[in-house]
Gaussian input, Z-matrix of N, CA and C with variables (Angstrom, degrees):
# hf/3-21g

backbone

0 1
 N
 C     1     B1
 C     2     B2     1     A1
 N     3     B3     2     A2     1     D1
 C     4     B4     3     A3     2     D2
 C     5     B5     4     A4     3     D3
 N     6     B6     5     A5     4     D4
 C     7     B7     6     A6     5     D5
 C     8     B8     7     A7     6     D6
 N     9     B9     8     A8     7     D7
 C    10    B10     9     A9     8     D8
 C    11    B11    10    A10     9     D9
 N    12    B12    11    A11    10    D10
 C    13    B13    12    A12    11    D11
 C    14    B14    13    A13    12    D12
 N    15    B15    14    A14    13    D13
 C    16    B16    15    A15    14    D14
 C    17    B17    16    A16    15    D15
 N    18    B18    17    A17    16    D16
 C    19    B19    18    A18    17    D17
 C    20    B20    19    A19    18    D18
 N    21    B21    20    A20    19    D19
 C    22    B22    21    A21    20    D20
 C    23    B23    22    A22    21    D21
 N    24    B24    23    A23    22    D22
 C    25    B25    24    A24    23    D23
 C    26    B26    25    A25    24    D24
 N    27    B27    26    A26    25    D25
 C    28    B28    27    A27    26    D26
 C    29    B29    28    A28    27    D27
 N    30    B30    29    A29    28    D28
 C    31    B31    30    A30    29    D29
 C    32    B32    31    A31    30    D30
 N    33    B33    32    A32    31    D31
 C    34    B34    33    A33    32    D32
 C    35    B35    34    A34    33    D33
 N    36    B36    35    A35    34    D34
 C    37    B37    36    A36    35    D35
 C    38    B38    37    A37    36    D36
 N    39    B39    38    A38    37    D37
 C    40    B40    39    A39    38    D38
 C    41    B41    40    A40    39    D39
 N    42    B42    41    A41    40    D40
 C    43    B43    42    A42    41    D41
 C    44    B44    43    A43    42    D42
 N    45    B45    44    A44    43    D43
 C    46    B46    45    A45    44    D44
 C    47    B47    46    A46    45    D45
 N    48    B48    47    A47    46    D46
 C    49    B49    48    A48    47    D47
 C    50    B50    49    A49    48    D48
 N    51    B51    50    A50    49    D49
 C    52    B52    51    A51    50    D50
 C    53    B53    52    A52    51    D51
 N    54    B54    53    A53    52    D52
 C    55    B55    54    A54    53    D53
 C    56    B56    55    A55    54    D54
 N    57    B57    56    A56    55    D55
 C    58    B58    57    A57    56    D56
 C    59    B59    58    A58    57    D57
 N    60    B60    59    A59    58    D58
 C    61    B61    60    A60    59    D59
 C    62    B62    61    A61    60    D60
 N    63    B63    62    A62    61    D61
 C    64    B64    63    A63    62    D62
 C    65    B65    64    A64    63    D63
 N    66    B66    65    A65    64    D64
 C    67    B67    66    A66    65    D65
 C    68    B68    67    A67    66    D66
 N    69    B69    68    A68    67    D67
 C    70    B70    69    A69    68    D68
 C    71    B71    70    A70    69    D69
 N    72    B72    71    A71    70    D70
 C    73    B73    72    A72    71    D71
 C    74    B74    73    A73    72    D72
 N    75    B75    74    A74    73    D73
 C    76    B76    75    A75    74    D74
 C    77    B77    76    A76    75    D75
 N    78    B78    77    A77    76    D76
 C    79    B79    78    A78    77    D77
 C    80    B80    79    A79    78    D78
 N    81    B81    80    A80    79    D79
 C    82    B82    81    A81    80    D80
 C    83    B83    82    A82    81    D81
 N    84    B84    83    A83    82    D82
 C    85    B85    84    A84    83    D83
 C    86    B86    85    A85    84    D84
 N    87    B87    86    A86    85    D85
 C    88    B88    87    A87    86    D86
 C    89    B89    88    A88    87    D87
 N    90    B90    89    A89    88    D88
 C    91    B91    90    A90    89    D89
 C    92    B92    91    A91    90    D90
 N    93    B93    92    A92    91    D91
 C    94    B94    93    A93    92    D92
 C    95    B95    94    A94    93    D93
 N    96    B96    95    A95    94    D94
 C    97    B97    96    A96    95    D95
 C    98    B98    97    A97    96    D96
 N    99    B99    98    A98    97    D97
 C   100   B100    99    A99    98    D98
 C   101   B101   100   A100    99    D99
 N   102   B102   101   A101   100   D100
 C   103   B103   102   A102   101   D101
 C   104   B104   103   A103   102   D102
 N   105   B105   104   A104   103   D103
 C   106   B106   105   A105   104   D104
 C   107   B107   106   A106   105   D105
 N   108   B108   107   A107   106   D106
 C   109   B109   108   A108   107   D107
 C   110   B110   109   A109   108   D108
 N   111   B111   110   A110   109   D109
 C   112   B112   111   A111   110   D110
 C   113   B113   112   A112   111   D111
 N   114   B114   113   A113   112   D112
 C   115   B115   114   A114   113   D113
 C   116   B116   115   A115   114   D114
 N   117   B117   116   A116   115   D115
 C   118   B118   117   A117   116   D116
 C   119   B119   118   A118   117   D117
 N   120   B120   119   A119   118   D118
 C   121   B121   120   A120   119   D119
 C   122   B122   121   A121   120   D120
 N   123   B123   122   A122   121   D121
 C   124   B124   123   A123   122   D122
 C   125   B125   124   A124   123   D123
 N   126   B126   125   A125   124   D124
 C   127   B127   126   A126   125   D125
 C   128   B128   127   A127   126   D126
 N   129   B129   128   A128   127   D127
 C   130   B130   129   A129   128   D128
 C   131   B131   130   A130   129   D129
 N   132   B132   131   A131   130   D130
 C   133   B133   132   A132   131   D131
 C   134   B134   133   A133   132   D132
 N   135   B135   134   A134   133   D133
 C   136   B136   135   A135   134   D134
 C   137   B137   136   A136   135   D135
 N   138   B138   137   A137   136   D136
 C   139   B139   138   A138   137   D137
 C   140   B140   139   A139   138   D138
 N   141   B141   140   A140   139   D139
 C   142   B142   141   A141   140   D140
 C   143   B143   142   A142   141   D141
 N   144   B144   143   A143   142   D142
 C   145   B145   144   A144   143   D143
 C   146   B146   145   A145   144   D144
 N   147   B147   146   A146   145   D145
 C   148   B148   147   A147   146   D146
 C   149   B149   148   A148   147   D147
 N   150   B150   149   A149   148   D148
 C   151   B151   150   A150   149   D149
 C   152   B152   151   A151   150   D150
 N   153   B153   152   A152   151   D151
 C   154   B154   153   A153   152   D152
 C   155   B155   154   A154   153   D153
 N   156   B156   155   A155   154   D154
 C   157   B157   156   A156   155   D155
 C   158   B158   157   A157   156   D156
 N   159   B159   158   A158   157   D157
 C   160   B160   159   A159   158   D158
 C   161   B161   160   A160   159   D159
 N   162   B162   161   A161   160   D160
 C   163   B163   162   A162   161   D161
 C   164   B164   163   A163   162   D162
 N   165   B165   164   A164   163   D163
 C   166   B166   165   A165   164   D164
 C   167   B167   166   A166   165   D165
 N   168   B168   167   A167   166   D166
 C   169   B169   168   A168   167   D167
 C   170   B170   169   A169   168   D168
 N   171   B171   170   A170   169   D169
 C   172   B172   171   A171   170   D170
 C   173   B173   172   A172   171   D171
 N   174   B174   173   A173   172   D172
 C   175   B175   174   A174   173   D173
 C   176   B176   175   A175   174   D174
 N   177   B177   176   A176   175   D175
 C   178   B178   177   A177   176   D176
 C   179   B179   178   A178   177   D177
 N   180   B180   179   A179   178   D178
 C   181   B181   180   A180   179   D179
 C   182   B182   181   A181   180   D180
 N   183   B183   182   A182   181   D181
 C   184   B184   183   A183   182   D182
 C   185   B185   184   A184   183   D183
 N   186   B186   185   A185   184   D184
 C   187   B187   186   A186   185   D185
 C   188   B188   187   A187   186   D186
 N   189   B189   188   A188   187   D187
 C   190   B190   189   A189   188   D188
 C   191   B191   190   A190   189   D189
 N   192   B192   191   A191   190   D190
 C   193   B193   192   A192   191   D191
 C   194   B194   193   A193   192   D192
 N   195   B195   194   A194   193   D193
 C   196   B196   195   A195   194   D194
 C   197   B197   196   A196   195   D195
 N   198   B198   197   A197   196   D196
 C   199   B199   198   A198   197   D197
 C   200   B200   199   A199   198   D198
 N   201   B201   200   A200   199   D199
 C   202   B202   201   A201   200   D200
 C   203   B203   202   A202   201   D201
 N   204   B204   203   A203   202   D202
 C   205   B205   204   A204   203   D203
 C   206   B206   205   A205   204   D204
 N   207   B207   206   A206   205   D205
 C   208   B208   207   A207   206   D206
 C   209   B209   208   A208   207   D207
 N   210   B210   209   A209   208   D208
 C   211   B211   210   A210   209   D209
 C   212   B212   211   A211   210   D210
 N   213   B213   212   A212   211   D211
 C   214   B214   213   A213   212   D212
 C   215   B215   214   A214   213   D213
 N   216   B216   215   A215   214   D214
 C   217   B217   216   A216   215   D215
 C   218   B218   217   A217   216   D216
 N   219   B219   218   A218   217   D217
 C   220   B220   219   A219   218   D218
 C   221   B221   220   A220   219   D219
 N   222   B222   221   A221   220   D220
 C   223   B223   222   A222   221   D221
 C   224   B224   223   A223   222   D222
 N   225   B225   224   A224   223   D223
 C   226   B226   225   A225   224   D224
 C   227   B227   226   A226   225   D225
 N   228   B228   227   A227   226   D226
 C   229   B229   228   A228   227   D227
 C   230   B230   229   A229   228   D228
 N   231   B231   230   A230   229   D229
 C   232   B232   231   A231   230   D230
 C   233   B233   232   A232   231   D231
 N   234   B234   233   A233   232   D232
 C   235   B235   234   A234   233   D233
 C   236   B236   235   A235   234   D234
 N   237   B237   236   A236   235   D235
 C   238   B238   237   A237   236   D236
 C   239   B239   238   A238   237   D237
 N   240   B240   239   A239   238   D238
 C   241   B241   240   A240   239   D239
 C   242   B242   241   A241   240   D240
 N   243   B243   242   A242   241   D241
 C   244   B244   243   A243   242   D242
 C   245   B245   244   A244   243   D243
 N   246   B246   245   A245   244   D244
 C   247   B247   246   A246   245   D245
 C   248   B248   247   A247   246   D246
 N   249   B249   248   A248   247   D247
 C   250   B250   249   A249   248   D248
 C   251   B251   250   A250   249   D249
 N   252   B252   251   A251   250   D250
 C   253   B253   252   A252   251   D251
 C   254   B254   253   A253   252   D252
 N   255   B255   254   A254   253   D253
 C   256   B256   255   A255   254   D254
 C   257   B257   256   A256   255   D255
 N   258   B258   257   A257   256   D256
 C   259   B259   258   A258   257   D257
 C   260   B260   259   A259   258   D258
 N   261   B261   260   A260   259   D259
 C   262   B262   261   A261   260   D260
 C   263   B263   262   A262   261   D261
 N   264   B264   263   A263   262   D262
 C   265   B265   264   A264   263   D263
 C   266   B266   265   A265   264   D264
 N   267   B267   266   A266   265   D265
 C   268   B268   267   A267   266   D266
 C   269   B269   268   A268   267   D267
 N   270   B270   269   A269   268   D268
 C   271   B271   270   A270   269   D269
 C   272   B272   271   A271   270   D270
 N   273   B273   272   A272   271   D271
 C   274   B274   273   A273   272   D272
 C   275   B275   274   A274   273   D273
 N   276   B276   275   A275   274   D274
 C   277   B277   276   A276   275   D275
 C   278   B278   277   A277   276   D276
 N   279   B279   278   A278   277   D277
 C   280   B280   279   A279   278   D278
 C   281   B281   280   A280   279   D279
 N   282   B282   281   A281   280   D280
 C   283   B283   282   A282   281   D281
 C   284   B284   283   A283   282   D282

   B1=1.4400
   B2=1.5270
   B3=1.5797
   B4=1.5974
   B5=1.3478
   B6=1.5448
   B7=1.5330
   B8=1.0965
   B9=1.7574
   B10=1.4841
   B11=1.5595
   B12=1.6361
   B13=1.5425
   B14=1.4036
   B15=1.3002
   B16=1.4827
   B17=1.4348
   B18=1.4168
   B19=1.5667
   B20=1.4624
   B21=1.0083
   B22=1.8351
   B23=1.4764
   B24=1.5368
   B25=1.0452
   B26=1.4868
   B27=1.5616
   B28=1.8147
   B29=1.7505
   B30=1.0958
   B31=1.6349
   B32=1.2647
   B33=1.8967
   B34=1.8741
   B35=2.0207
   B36=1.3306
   B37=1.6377
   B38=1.3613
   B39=0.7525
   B40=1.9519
   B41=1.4756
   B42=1.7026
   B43=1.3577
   B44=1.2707
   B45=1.6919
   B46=1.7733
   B47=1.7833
   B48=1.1280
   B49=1.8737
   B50=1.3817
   B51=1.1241
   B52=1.5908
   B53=1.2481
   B54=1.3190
   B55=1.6974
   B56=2.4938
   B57=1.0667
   B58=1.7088
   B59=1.5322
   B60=1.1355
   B61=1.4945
   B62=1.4596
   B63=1.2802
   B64=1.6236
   B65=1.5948
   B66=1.7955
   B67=1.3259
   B68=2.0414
   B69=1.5353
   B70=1.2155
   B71=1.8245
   B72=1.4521
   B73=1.6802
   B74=1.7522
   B75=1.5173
   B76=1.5882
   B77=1.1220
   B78=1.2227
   B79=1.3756
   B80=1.8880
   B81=1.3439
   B82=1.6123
   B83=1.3583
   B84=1.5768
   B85=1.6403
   B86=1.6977
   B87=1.7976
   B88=1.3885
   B89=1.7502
   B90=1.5713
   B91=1.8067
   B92=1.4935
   B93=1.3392
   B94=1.4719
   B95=2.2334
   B96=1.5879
   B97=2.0009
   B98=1.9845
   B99=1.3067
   B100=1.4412
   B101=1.6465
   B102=1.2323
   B103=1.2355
   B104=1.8028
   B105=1.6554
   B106=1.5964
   B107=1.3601
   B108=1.3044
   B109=1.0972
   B110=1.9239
   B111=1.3454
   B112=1.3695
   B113=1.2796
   B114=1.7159
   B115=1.0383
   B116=1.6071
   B117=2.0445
   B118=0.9544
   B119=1.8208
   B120=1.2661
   B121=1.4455
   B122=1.0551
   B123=1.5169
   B124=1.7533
   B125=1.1163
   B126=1.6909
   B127=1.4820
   B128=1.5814
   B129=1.8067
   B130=1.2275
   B131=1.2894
   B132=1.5025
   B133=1.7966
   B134=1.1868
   B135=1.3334
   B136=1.1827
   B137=1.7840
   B138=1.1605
   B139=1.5542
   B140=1.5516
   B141=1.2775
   B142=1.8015
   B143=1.6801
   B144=1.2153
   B145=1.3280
   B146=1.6180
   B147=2.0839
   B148=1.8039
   B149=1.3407
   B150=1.5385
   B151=1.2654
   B152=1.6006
   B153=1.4712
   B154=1.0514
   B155=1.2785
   B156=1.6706
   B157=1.9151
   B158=1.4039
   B159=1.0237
   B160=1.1797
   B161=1.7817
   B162=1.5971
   B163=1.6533
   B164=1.3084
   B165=1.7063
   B166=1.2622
   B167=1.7112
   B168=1.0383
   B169=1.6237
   B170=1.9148
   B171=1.3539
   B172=1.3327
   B173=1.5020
   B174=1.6971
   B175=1.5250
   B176=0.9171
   B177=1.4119
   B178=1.7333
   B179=1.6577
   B180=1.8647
   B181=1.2536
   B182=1.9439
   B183=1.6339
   B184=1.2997
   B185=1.5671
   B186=1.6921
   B187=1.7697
   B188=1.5567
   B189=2.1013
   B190=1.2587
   B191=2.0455
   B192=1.2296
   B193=1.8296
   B194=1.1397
   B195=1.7422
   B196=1.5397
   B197=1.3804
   B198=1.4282
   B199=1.3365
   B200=1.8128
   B201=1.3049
   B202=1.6369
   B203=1.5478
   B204=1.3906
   B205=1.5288
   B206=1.1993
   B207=1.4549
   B208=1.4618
   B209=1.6502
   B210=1.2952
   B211=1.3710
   B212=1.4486
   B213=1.3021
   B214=1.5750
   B215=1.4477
   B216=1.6368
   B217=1.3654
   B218=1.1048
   B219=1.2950
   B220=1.8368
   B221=1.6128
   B222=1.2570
   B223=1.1635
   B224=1.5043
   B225=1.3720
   B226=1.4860
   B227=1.9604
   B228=1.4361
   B229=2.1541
   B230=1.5392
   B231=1.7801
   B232=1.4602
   B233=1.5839
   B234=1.6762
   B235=2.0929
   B236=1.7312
   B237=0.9021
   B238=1.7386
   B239=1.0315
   B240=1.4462
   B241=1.8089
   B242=1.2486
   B243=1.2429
   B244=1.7568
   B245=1.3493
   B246=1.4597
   B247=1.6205
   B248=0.9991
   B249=1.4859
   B250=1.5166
   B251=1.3673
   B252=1.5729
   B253=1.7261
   B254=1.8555
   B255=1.3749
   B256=1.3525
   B257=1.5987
   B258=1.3982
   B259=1.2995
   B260=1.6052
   B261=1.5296
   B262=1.6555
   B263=1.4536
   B264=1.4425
   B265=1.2972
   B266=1.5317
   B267=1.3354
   B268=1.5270
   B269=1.3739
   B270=1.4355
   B271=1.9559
   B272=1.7743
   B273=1.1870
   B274=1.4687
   B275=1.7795
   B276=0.9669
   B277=1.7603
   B278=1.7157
   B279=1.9059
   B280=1.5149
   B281=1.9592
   B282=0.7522
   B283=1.3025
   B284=1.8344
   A1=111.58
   A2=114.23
   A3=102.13
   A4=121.48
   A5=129.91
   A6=125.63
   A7=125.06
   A8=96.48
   A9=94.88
   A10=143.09
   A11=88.83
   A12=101.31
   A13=123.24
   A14=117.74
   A15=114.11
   A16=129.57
   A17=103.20
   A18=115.60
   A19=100.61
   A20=126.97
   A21=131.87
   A22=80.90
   A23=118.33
   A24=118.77
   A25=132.64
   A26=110.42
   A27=125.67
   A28=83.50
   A29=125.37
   A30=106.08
   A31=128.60
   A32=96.52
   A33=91.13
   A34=86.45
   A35=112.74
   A36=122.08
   A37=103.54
   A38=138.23
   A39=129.08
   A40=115.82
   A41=106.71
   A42=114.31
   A43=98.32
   A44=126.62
   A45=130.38
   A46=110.93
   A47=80.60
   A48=105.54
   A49=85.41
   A50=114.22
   A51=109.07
   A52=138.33
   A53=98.62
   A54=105.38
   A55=97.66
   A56=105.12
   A57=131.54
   A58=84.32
   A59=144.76
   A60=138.07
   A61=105.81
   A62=115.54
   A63=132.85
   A64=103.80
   A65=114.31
   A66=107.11
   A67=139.60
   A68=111.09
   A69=92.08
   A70=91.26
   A71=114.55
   A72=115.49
   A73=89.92
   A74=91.20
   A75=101.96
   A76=138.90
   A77=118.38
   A78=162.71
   A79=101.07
   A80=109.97
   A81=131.05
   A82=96.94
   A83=119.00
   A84=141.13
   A85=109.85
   A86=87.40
   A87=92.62
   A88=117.41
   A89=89.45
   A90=86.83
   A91=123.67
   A92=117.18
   A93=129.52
   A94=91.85
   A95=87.01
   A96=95.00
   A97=93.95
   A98=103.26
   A99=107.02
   A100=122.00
   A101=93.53
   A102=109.09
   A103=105.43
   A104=110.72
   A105=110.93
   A106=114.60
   A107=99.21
   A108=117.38
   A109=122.77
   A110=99.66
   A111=112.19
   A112=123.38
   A113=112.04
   A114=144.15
   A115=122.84
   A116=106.27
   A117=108.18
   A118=104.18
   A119=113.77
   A120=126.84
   A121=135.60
   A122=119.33
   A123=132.10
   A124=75.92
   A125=104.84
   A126=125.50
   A127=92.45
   A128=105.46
   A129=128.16
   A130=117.80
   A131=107.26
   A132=107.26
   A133=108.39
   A134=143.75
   A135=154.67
   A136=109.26
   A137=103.10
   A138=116.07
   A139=114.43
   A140=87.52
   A141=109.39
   A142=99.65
   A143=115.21
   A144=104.66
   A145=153.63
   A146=77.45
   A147=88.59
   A148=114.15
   A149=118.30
   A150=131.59
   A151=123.70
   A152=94.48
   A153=101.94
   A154=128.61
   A155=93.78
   A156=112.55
   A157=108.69
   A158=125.54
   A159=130.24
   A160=105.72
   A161=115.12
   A162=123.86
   A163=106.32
   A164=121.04
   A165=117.92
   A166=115.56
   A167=110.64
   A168=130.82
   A169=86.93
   A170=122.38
   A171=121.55
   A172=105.89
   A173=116.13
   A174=108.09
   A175=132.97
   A176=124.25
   A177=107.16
   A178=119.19
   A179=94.04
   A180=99.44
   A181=115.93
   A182=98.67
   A183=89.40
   A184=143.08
   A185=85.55
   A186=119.18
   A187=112.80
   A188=117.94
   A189=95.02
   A190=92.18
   A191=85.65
   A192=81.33
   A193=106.69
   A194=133.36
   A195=122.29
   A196=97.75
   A197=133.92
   A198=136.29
   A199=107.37
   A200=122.76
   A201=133.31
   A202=114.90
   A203=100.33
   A204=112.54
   A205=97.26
   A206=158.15
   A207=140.55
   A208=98.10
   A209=116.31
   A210=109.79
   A211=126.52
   A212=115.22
   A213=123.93
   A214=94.87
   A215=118.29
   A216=115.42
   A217=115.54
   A218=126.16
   A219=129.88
   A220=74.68
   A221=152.32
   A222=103.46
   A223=111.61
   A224=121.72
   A225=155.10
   A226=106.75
   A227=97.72
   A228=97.39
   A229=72.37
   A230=100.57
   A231=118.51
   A232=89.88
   A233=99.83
   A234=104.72
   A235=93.28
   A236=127.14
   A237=134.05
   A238=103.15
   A239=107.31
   A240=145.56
   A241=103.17
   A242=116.11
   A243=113.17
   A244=124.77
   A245=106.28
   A246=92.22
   A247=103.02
   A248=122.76
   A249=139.84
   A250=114.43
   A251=105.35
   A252=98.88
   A253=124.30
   A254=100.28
   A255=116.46
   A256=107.81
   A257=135.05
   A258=144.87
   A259=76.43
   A260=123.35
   A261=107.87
   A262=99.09
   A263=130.40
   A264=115.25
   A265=118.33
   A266=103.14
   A267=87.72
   A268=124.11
   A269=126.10
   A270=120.66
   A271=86.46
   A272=132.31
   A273=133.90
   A274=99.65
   A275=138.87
   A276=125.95
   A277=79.47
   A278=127.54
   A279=103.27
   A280=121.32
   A281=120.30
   A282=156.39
   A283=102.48
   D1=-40.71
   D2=171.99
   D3=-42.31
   D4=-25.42
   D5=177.06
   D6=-48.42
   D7=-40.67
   D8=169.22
   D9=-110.04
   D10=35.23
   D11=172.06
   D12=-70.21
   D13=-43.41
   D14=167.65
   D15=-61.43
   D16=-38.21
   D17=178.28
   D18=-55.04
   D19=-62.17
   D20=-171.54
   D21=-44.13
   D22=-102.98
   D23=-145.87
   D24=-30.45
   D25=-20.68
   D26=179.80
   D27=-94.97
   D28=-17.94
   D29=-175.57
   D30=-69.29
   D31=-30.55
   D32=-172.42
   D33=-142.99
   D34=-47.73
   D35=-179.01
   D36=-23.79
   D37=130.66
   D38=161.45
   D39=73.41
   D40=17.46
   D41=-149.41
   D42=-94.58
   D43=-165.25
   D44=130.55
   D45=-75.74
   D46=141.33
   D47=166.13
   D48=-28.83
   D49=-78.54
   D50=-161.59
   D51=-61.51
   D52=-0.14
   D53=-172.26
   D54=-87.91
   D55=3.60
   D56=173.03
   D57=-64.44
   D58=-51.49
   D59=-146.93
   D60=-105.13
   D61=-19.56
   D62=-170.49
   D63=-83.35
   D64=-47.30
   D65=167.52
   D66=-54.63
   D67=116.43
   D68=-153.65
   D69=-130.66
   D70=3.71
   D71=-176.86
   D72=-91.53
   D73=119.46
   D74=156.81
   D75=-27.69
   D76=-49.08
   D77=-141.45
   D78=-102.10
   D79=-49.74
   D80=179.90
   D81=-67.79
   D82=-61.83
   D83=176.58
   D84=-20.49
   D85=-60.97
   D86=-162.62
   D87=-85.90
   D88=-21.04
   D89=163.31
   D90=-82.50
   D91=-6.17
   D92=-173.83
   D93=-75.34
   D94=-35.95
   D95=-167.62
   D96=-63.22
   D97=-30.29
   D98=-165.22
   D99=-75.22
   D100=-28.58
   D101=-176.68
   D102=-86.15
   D103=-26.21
   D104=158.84
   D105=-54.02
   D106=-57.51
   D107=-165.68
   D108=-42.91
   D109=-48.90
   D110=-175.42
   D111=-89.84
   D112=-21.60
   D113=-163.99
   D114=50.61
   D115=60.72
   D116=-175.92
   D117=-106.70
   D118=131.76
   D119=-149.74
   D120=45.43
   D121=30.57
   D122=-159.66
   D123=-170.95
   D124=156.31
   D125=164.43
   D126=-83.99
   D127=147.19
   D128=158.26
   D129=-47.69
   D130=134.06
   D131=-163.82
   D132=-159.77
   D133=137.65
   D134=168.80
   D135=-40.02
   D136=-20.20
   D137=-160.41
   D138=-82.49
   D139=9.20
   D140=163.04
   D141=-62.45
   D142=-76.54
   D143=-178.22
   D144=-36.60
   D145=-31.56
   D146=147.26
   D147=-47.26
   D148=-71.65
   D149=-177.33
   D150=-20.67
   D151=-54.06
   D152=-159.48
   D153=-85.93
   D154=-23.17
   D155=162.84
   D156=-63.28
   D157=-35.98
   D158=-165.37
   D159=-75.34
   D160=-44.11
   D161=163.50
   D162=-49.34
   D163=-47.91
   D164=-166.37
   D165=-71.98
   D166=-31.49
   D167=-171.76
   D168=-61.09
   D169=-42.16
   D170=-165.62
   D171=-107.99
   D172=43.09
   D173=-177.28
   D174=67.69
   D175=-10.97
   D176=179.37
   D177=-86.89
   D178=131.34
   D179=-163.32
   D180=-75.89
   D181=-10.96
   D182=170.48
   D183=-77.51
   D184=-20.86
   D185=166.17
   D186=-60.38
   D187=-29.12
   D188=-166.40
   D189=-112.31
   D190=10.32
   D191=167.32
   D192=-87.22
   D193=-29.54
   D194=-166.41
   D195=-117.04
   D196=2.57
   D197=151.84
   D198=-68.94
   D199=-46.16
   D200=145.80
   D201=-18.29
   D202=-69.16
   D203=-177.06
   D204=-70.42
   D205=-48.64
   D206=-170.97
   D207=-50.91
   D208=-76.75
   D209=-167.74
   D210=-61.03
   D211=-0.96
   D212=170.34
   D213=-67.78
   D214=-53.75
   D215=-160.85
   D216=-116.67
   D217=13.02
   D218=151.93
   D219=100.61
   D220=42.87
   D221=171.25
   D222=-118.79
   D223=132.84
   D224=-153.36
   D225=45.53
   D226=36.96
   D227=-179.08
   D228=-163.44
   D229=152.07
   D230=176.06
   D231=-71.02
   D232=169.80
   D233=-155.66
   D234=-93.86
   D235=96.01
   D236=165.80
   D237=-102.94
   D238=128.37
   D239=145.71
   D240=-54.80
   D241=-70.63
   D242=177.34
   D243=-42.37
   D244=-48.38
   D245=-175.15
   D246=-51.16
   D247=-59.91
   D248=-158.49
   D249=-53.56
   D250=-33.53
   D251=168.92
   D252=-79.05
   D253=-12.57
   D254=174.58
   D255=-72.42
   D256=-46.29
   D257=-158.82
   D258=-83.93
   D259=-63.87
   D260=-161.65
   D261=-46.80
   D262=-39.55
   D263=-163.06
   D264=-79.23
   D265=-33.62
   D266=161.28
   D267=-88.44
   D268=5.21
   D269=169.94
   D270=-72.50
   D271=-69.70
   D272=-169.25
   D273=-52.93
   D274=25.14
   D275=-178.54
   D276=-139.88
   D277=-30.01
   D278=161.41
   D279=-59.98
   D280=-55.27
   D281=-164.39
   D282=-33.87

């Protein structure tokens, strides 16, 4: 996954608005959520979850483990059990 730490960051970080629709590597997706997330070269932002729906929509399993953890703990989506048991049920129907 480090390969594609730099790529994200020239993909959308410092980017145009529009270059958000251009990102399409899973992998880019979910480090773009990380870099919300922590607020490393971006201010910290809920807008991880954009990110990260967007990783999850394309399989990545690390997007729907810490997309998991948002809704365990409310963080940037109101706190649902349900969703969260819905995503477990479909990560276990990838598997």
């Amino acid at each position: 996954m480090e390969k594609y730490k730099n790529l994200s960051k020239k993909s959308y970080i410092g980017g145009k608005k529009s270059d958000k629709n251009n990102v399409s590597n899973p992998d880019v997706l979910f480090n773009i959520g990380l870099y919300y997330f922590s607020g490393d070269g971006v201010p910290q932002s809920y807008e991880v979850v954009y990110w990260w729906r967007k990783a999850v929509k394309k399989d990545n399993i690390d997007a729907k483990n810490n997309l998991g953890n948002c809704y365990i703990r409310g963080i940037g989506v109101n706190q649902s059990y349900i969703k969260l048991l819905i995503g477990l049920k479909k990560l276990l129907k990838m598997e």
